[in-house]
C-alpha atoms as an extended CHARMM CRD file, in Angstrom:
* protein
*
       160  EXT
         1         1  UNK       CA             22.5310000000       -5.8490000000       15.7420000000  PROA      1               0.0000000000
         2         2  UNK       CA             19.7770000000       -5.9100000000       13.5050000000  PROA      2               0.0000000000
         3         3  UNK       CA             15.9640000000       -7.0710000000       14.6410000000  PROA      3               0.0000000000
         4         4  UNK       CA             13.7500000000       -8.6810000000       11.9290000000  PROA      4               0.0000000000
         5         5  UNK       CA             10.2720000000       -7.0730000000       11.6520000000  PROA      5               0.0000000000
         6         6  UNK       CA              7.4910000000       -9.0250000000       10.2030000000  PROA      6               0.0000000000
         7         7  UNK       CA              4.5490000000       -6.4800000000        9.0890000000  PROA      7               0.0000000000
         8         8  UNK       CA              1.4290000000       -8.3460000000        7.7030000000  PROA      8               0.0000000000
         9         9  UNK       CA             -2.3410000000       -7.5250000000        6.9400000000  PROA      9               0.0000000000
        10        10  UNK       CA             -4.5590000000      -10.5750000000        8.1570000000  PROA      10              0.0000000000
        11        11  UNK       CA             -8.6360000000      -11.0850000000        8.6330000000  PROA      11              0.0000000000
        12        12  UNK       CA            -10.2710000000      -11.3400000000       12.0180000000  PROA      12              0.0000000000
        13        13  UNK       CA             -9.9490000000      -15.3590000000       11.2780000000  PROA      13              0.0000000000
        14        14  UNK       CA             -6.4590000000      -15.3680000000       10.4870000000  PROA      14              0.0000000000
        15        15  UNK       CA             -5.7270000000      -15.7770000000        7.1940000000  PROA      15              0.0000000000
        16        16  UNK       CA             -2.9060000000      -13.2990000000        4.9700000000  PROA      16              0.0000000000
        17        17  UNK       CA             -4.5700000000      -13.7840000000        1.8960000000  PROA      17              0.0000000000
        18        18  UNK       CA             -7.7730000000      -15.0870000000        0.1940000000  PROA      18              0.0000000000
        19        19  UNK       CA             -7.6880000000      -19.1640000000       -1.0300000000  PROA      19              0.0000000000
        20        20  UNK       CA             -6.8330000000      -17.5320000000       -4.4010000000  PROA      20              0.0000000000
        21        21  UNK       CA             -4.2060000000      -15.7220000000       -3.3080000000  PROA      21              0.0000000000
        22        22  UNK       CA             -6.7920000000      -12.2080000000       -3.6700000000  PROA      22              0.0000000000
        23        23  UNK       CA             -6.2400000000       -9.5080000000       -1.1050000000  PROA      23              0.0000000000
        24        24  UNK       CA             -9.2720000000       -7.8110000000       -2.5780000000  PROA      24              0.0000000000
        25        25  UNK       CA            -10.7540000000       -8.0190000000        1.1520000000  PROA      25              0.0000000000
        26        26  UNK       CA             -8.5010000000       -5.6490000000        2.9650000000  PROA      26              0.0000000000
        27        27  UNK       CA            -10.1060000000       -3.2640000000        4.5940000000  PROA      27              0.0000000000
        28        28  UNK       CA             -7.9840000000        0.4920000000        3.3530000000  PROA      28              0.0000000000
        29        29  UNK       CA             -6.9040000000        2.5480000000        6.0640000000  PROA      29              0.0000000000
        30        30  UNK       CA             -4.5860000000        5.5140000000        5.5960000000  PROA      30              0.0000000000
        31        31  UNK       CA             -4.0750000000        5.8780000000        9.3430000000  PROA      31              0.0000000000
        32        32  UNK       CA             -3.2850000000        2.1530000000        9.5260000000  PROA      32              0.0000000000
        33        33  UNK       CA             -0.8290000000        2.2170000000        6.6140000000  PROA      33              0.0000000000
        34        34  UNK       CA              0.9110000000        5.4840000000        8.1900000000  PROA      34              0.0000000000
        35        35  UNK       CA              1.2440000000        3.0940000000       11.6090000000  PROA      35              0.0000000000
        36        36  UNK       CA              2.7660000000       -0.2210000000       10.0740000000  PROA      36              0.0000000000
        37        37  UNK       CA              4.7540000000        1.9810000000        7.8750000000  PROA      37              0.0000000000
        38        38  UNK       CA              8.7130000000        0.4970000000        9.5610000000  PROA      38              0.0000000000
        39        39  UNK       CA             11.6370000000        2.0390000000        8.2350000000  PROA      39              0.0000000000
        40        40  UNK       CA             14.4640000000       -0.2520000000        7.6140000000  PROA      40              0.0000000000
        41        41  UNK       CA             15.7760000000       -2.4130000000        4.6590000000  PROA      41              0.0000000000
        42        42  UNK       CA             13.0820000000       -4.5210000000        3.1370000000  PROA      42              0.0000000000
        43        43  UNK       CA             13.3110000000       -8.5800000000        3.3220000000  PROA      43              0.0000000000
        44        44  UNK       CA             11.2700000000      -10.3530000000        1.0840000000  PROA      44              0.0000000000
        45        45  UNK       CA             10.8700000000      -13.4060000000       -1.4330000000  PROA      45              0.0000000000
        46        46  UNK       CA             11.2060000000      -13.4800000000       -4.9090000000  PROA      46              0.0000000000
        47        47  UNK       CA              7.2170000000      -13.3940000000       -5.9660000000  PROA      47              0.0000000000
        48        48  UNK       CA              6.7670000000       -9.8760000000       -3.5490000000  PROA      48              0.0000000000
        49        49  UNK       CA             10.0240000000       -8.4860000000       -4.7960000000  PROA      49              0.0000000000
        50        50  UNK       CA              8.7570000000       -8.8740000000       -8.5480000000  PROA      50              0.0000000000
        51        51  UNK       CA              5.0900000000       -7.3090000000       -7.1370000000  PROA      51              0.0000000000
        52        52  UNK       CA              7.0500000000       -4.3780000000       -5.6990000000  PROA      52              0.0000000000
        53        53  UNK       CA              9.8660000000       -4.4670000000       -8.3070000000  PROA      53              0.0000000000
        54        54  UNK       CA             11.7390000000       -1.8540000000       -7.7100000000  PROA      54              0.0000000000
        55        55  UNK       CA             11.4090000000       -1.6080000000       -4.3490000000  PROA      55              0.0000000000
        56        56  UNK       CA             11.8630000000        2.4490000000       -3.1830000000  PROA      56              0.0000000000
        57        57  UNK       CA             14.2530000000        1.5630000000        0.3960000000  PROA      57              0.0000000000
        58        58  UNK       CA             17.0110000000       -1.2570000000       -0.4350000000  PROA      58              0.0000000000
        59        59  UNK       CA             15.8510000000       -4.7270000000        0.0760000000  PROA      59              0.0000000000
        60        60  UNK       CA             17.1720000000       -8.2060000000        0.2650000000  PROA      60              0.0000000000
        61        61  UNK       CA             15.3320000000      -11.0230000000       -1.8270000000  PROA      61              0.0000000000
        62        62  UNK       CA             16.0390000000      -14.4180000000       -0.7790000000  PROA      62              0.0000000000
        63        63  UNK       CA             15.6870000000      -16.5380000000       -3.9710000000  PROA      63              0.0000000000
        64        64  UNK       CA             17.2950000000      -19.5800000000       -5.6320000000  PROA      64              0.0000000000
        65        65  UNK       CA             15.6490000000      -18.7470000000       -9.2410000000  PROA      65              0.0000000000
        66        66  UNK       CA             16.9920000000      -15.0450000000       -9.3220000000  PROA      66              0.0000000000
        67        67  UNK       CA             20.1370000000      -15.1970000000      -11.7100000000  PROA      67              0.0000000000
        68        68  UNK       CA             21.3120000000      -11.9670000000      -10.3970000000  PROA      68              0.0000000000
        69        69  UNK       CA             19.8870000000       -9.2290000000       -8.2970000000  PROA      69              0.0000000000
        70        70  UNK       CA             17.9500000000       -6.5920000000      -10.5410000000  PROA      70              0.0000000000
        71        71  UNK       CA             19.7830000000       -3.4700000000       -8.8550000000  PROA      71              0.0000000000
        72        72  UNK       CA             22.3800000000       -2.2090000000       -7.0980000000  PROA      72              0.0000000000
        73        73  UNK       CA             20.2220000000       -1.4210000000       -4.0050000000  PROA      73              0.0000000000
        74        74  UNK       CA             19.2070000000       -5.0880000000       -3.9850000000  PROA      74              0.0000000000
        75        75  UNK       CA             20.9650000000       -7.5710000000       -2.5680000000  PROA      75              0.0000000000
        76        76  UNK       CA             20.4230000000      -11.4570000000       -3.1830000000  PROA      76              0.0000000000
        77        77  UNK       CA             20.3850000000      -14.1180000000       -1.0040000000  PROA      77              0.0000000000
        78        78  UNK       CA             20.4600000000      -17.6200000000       -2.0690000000  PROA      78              0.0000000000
        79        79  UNK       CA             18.9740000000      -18.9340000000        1.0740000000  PROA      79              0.0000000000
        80        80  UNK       CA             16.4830000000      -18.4590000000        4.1760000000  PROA      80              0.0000000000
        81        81  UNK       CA             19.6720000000      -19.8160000000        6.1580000000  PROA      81              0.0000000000
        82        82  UNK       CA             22.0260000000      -16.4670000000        4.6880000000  PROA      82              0.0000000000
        83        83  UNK       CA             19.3770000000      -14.2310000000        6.8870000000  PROA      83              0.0000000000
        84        84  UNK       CA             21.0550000000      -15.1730000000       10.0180000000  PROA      84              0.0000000000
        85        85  UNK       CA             24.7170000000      -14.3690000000        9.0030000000  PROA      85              0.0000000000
        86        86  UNK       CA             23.2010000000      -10.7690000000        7.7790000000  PROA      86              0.0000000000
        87        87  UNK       CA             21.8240000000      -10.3080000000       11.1740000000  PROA      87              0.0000000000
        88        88  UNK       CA             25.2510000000      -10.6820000000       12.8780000000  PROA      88              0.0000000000
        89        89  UNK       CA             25.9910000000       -7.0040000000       10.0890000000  PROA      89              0.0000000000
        90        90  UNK       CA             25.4210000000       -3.6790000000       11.2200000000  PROA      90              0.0000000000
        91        91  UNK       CA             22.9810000000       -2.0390000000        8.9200000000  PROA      91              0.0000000000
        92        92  UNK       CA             19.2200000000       -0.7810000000        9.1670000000  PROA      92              0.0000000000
        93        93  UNK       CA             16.3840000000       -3.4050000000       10.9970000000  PROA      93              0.0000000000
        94        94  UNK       CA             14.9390000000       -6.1370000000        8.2650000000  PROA      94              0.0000000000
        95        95  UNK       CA             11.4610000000       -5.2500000000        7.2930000000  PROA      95              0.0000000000
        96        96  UNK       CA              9.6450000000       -8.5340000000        5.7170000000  PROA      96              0.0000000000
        97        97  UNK       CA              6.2350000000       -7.6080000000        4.2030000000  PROA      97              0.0000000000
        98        98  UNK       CA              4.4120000000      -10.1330000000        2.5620000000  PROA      98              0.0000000000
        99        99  UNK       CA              6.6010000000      -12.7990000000        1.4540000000  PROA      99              0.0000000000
       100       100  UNK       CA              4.6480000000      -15.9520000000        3.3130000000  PROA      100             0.0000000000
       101       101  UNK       CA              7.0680000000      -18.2910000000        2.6050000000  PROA      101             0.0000000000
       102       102  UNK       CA              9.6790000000      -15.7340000000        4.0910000000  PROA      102             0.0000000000
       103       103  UNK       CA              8.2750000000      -15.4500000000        6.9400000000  PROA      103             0.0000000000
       104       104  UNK       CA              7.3600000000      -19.4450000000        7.6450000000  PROA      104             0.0000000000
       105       105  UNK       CA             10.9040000000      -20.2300000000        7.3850000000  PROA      105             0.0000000000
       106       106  UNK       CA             12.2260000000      -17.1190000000        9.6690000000  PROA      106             0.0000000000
       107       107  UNK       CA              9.3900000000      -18.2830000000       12.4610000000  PROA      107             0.0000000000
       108       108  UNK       CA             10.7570000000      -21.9250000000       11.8070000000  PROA      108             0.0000000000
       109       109  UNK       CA             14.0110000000      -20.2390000000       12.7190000000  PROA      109             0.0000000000
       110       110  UNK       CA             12.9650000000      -18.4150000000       15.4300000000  PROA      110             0.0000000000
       111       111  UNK       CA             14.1140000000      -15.1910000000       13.3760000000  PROA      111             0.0000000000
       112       112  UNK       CA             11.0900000000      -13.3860000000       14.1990000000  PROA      112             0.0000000000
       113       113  UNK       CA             12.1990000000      -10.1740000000       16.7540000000  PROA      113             0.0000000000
       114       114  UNK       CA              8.5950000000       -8.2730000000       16.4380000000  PROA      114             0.0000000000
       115       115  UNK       CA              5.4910000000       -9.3950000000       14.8570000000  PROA      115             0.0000000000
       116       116  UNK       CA              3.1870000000       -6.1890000000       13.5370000000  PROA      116             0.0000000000
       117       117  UNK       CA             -0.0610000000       -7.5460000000       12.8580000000  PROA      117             0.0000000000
       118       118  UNK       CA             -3.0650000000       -5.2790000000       11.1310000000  PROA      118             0.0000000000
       119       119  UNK       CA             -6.2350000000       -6.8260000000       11.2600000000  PROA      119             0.0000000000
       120       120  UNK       CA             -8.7960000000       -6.3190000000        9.2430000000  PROA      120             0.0000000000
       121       121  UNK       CA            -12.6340000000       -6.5420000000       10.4870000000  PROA      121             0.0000000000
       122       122  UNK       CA            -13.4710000000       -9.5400000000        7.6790000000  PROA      122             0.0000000000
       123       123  UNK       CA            -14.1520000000      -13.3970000000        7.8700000000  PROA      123             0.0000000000
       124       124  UNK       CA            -12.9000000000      -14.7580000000        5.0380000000  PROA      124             0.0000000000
       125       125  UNK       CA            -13.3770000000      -18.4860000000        6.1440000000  PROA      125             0.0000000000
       126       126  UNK       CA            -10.6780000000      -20.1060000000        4.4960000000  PROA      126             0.0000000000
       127       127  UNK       CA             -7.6740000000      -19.1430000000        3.1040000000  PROA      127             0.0000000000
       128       128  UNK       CA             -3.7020000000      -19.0840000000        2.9820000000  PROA      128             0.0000000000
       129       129  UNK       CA             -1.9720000000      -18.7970000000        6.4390000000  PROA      129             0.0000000000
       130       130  UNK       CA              0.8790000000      -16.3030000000        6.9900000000  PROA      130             0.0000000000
       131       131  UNK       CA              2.7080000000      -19.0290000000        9.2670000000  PROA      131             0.0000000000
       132       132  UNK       CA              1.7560000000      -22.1390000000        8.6020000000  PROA      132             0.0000000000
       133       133  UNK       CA              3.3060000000      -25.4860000000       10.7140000000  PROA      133             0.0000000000
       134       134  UNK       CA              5.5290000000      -23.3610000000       13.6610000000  PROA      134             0.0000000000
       135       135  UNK       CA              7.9560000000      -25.9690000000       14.7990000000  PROA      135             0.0000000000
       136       136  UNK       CA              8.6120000000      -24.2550000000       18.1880000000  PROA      136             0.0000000000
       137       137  UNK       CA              6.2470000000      -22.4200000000       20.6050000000  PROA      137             0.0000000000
       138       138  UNK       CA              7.5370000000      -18.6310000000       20.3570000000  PROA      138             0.0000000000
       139       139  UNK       CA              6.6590000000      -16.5360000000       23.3450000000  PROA      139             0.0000000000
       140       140  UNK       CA              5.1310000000      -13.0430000000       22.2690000000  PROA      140             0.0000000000
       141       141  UNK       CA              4.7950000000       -9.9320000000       24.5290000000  PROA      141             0.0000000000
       142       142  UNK       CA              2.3940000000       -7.2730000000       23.0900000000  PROA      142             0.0000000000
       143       143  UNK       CA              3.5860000000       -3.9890000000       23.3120000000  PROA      143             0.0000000000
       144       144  UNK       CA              0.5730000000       -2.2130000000       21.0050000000  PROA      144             0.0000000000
       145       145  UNK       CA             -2.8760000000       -3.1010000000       20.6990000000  PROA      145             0.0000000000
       146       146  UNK       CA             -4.2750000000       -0.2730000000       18.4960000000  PROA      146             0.0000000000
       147       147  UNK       CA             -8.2730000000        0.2700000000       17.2150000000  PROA      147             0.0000000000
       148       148  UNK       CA             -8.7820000000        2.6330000000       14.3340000000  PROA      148             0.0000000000
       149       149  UNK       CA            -12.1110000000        4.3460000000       13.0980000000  PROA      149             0.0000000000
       150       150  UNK       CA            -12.2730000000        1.7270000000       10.4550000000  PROA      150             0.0000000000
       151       151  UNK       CA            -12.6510000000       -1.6000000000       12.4700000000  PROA      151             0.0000000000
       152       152  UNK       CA             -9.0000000000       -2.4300000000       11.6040000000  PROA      152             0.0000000000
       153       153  UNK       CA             -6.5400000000       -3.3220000000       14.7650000000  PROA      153             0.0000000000
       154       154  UNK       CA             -2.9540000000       -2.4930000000       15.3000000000  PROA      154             0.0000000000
       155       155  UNK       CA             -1.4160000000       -5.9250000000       17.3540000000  PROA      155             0.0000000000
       156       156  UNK       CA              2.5590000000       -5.5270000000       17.6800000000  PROA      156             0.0000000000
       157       157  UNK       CA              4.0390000000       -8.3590000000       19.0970000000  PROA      157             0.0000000000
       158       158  UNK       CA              7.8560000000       -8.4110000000       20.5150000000  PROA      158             0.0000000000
       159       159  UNK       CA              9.4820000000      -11.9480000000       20.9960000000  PROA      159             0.0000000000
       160       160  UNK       CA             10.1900000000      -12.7510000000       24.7670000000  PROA      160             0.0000000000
């Protein structure tokens, strides 16, 4: 069965990107990027897919305003709700990287298997959430709690 994997970059306060959507404030790290860097199908919404577009590993993008999907290695799903059937497949774990709105609905779902989190040593203050409202209380385990030479820090979270 397949595990969902939510990889994200976040400040020290929280927040997955800038009020204006900028990401400007990231702090690089090769090391980092070499760390968070999951194998496995990619998951994400239709605004990161067109970012990415085309996406080097296969990826699903769930979006009611695609017409069709772009590629062959792209698959399209019409709803948040179709991630759970494609769970139940056999196939490669579900990457989601960026795609905030992806990701609020799968936590709303309780989707969420592991939660990689790379933090990056900046206070931005204010800015857009990568979960937003969480319905339920979700019970994380960290299994990784990594420092690198930049300031940035490795938190991998599994679901209980």
């Amino acid at each position: 069965m397949r595990n969902v994997i939510v990889v994200a970059r976040v400040s020290a306060d929280g927040f997955f990107a800038a009020s204006d959507g900028g990401l400007d404030w990231i702090v690089e790290d090769a090391e980092l990027d070499e760390a968070i860097g999951r194998g496995g199908a990619l998951l994400l919404g239709r605004r990161t897919f067109e970012l990415l577009a085309p996406p080097s590993p296969p990826a699903f993008v769930v979006s009611r305003a695609l017409v069709a999907p772009p590629s062959r290695e792209t698959r399209l799903l019409r709803s948040i709700e179709a991630v759970d059937e494609l769970l139940r497949e056999a196939g490669e774990d579900l990457v989601v990287r960026g795609s905030a709105s992806v990701v609020r609905r799968l936590a709303q779902l309780q989707l969420i298997d592991e939660l990689a989190l790379a933090v990056s040593p900046v206070l931005l203050g204010s800015g857009r959430t990568l979960l937003g409202d969480v319905a339920h209380p979700t019970p994380l385990l960290l299994v990784e709690a990594r420092p690198f030479s930049t300031g940035c820090v490795l938190l991998r979270y599994v679901r209980r």
